[in-house]
OpenMM code with the backbone's topology and positions (N, CA, C; nanometers):
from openmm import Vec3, app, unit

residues = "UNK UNK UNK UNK UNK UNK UNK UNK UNK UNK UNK UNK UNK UNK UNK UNK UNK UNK UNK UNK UNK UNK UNK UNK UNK UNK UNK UNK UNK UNK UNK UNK UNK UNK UNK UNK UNK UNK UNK UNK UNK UNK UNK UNK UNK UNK UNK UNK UNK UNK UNK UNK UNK UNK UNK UNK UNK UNK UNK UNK UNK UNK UNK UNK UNK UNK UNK UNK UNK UNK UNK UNK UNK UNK UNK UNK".split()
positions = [
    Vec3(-6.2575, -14.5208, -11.6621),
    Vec3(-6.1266, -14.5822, -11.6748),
    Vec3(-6.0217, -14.5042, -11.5969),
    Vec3(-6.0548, -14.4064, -11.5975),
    Vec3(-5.9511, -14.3148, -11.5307),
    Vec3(-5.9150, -14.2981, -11.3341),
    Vec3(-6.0043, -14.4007, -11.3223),
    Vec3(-6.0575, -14.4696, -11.1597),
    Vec3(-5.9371, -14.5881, -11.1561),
    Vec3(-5.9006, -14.6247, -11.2571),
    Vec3(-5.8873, -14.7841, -11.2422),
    Vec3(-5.7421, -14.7352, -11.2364),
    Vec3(-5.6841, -14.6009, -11.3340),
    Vec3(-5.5816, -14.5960, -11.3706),
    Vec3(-5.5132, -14.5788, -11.5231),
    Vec3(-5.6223, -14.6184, -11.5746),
    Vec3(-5.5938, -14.6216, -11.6884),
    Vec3(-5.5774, -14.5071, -11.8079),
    Vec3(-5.4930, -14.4800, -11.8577),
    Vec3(-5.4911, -14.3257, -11.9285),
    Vec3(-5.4242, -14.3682, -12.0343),
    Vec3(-5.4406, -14.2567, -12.1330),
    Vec3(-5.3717, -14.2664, -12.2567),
    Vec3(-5.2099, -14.2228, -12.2226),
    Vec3(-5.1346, -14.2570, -12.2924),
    Vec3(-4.9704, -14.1645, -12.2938),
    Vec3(-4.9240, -14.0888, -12.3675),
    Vec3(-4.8420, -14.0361, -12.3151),
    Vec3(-4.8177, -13.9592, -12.4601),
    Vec3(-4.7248, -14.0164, -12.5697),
    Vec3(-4.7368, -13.9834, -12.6602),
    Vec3(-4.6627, -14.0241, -12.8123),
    Vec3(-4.5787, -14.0667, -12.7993),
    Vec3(-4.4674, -13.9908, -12.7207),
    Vec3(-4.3066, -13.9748, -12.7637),
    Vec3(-4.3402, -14.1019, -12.6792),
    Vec3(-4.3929, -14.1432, -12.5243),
    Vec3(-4.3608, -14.2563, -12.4351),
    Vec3(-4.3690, -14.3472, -12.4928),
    Vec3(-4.4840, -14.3933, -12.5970),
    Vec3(-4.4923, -14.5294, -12.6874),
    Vec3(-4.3885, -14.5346, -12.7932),
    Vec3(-4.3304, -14.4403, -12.8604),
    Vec3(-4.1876, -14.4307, -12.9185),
    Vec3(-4.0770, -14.4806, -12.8831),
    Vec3(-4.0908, -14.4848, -12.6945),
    Vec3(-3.9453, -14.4881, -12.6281),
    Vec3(-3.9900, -14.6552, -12.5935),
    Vec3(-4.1261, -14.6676, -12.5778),
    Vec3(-4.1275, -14.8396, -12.5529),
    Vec3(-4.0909, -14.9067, -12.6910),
    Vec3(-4.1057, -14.8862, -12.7708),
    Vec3(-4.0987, -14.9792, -12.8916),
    Vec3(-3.9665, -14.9445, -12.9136),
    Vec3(-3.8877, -14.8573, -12.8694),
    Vec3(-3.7786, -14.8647, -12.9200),
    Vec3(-3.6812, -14.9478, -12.8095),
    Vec3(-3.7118, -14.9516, -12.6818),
    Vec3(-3.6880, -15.0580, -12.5960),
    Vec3(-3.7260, -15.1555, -12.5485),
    Vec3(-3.8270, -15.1798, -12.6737),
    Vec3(-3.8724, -15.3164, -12.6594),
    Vec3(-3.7964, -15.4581, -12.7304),
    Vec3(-3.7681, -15.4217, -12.8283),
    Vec3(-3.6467, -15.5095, -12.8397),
    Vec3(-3.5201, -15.5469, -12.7866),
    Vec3(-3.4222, -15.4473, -12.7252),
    Vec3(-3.3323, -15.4663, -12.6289),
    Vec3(-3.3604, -15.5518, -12.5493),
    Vec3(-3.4712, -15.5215, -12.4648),
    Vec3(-3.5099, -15.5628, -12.3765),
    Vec3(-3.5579, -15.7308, -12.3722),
    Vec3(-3.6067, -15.7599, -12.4782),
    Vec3(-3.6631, -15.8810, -12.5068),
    Vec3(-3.5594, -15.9791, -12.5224),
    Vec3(-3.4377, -15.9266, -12.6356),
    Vec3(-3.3612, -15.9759, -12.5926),
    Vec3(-3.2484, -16.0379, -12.5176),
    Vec3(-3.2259, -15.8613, -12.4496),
    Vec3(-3.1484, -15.9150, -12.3011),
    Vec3(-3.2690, -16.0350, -12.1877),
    Vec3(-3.3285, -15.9879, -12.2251),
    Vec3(-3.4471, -16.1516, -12.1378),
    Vec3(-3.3808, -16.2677, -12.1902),
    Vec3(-3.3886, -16.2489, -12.3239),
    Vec3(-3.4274, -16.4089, -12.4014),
    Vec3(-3.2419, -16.4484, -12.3481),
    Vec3(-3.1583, -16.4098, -12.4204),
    Vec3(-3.0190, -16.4435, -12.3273),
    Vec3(-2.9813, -16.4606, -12.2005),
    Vec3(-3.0593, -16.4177, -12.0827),
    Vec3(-3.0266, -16.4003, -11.9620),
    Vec3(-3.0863, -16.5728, -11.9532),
    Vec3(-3.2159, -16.5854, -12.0310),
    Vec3(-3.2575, -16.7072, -11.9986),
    Vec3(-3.2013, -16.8711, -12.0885),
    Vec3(-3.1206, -16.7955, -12.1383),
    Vec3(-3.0552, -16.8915, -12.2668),
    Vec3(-2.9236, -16.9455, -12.2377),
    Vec3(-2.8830, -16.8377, -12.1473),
    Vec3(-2.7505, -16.8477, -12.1384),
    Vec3(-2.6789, -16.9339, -12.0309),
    Vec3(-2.8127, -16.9559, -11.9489),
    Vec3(-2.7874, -17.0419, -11.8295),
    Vec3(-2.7286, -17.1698, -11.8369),
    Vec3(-2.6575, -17.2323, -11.8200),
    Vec3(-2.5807, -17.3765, -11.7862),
    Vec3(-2.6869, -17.4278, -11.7758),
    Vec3(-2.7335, -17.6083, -11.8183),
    Vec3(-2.8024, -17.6842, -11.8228),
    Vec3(-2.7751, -17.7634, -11.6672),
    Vec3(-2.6231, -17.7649, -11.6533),
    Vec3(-2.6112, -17.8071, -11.5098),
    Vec3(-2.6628, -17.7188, -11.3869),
    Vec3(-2.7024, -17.6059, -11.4549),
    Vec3(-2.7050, -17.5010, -11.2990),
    Vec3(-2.8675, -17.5564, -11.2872),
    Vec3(-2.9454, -17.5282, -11.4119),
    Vec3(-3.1186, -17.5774, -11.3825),
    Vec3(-3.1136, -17.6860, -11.3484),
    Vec3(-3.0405, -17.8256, -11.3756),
    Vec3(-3.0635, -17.9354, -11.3422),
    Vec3(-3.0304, -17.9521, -11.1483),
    Vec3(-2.9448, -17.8458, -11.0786),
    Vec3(-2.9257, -17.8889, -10.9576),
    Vec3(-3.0384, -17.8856, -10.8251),
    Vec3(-2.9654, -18.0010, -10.7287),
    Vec3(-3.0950, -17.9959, -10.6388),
    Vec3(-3.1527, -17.8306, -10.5965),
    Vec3(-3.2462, -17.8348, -10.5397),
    Vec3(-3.3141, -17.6654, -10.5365),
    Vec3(-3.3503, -17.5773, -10.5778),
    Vec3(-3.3254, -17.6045, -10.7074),
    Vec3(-3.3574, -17.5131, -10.8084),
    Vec3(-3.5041, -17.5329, -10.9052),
    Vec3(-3.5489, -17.4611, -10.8810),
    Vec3(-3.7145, -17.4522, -10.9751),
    Vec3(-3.7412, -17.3824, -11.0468),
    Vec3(-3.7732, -17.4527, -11.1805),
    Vec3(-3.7849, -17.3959, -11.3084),
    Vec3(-3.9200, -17.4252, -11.3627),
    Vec3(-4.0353, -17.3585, -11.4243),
    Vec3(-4.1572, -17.3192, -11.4558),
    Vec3(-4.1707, -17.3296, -11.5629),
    Vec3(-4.2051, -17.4417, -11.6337),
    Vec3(-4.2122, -17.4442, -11.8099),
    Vec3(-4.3401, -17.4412, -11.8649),
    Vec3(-4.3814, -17.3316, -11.9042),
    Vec3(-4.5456, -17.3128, -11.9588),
    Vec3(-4.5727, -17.3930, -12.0288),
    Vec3(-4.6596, -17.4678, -12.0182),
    Vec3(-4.7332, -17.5652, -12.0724),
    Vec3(-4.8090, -17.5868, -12.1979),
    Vec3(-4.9148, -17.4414, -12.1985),
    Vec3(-4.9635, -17.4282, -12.3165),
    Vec3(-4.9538, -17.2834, -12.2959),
    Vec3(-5.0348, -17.1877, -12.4990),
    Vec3(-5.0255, -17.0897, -12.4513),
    Vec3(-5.1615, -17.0112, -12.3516),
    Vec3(-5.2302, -17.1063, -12.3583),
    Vec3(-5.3358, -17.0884, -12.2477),
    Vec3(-5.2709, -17.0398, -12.1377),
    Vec3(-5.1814, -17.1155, -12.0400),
    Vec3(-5.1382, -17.1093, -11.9935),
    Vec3(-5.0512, -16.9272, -11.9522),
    Vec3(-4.9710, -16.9230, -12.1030),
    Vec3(-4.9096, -16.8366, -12.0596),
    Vec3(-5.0219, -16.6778, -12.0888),
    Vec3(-5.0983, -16.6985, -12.1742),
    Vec3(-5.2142, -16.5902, -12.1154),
    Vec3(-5.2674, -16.5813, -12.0116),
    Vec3(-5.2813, -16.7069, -11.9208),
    Vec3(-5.3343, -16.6923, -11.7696),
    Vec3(-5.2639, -16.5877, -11.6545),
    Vec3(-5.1188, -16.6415, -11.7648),
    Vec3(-5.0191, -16.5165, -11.6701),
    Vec3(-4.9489, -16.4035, -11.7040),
    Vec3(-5.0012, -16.3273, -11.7990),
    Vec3(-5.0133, -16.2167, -11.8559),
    Vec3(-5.1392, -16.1505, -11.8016),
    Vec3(-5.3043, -16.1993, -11.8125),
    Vec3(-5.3875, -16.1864, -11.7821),
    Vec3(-5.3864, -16.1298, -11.5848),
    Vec3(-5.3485, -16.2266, -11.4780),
    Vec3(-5.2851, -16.1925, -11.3964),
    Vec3(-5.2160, -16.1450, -11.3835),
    Vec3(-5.0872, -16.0871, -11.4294),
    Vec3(-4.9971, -15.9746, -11.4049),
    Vec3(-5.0881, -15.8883, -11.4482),
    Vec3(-5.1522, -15.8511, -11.5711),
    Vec3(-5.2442, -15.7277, -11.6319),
    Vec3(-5.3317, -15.6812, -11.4853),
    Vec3(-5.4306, -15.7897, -11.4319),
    Vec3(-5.4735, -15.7266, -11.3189),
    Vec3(-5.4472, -15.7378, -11.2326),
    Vec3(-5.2971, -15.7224, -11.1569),
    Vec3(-5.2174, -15.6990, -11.0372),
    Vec3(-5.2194, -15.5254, -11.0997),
    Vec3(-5.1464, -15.5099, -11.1437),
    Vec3(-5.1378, -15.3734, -11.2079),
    Vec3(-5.2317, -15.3143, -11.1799),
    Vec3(-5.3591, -15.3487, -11.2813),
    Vec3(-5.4884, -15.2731, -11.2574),
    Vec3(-5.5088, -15.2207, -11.0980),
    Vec3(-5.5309, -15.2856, -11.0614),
    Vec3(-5.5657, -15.3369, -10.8836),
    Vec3(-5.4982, -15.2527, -10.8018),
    Vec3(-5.3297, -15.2964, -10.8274),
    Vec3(-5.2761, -15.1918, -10.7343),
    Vec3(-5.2208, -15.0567, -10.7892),
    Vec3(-5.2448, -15.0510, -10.8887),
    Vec3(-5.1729, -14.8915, -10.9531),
    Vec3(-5.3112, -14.8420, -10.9392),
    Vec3(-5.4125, -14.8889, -10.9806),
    Vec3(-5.5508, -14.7570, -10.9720),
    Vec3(-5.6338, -14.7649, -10.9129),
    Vec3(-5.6599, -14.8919, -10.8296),
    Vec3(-5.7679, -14.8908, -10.6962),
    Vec3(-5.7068, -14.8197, -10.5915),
    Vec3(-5.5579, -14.9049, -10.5473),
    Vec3(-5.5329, -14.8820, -10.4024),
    Vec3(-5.4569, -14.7743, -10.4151),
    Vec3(-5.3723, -14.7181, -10.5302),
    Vec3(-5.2826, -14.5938, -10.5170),
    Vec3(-5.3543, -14.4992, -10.5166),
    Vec3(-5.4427, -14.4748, -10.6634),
    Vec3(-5.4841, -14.3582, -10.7155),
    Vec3(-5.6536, -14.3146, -10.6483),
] * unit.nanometer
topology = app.Topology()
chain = topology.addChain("A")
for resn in residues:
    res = topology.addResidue(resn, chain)
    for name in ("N", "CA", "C"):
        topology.addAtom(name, app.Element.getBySymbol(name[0]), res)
C-alpha cells in the first residue's frame, strides 16, 4: 500500500478533518443553495444533477482513483 500512496496519518490530522468537516460541508451546501434560479436557468450554463446514488458513488469511486493514480503511482 505504501507504493500506491497510501499511509496511515497521524491522530491530531484526522482531528483537524472532522473538525473541518463540517464548515466545510456547509460552506459547499450554501455556495450551492444560494445560487439564483435565474442564473442556472440561463443560456450556457450547465448544471449536473445526479441521478441516482449509484451514480454519485461512480463519482466518488473515480475521484478516489484519480488520487490513487496520481498521488502514488506517478508522484511517489
Amino acid at each position: 500500500m505504501d507504493r500506491l500512496g497510501a499511509r496511515w496519518g497521524a491522530p491530531s490530522g484526522y482531528g483537524l478533518a472532522l473538525l473541518l468537516l463540517l464548515p466545510l460541508v456547509l460552506a459547499g451546501w450554501l455556495a450551492i443553495v444560494l445560487v439564483p434560479a435565474e442564473v442556472i436557468e440561463e443560456p450556457g450554463v450547465s448544471v449536473a444533477y445526479l441521478t441516482s446514488m449509484g451514480a454519485a458513488a461512480a463519482i466518488v469511486l473515480r475521484a478516489a482513483g484519480e488520487e490513487i493514480f496520481f498521488r502514488g503511482l506517478i508522484v511517489g
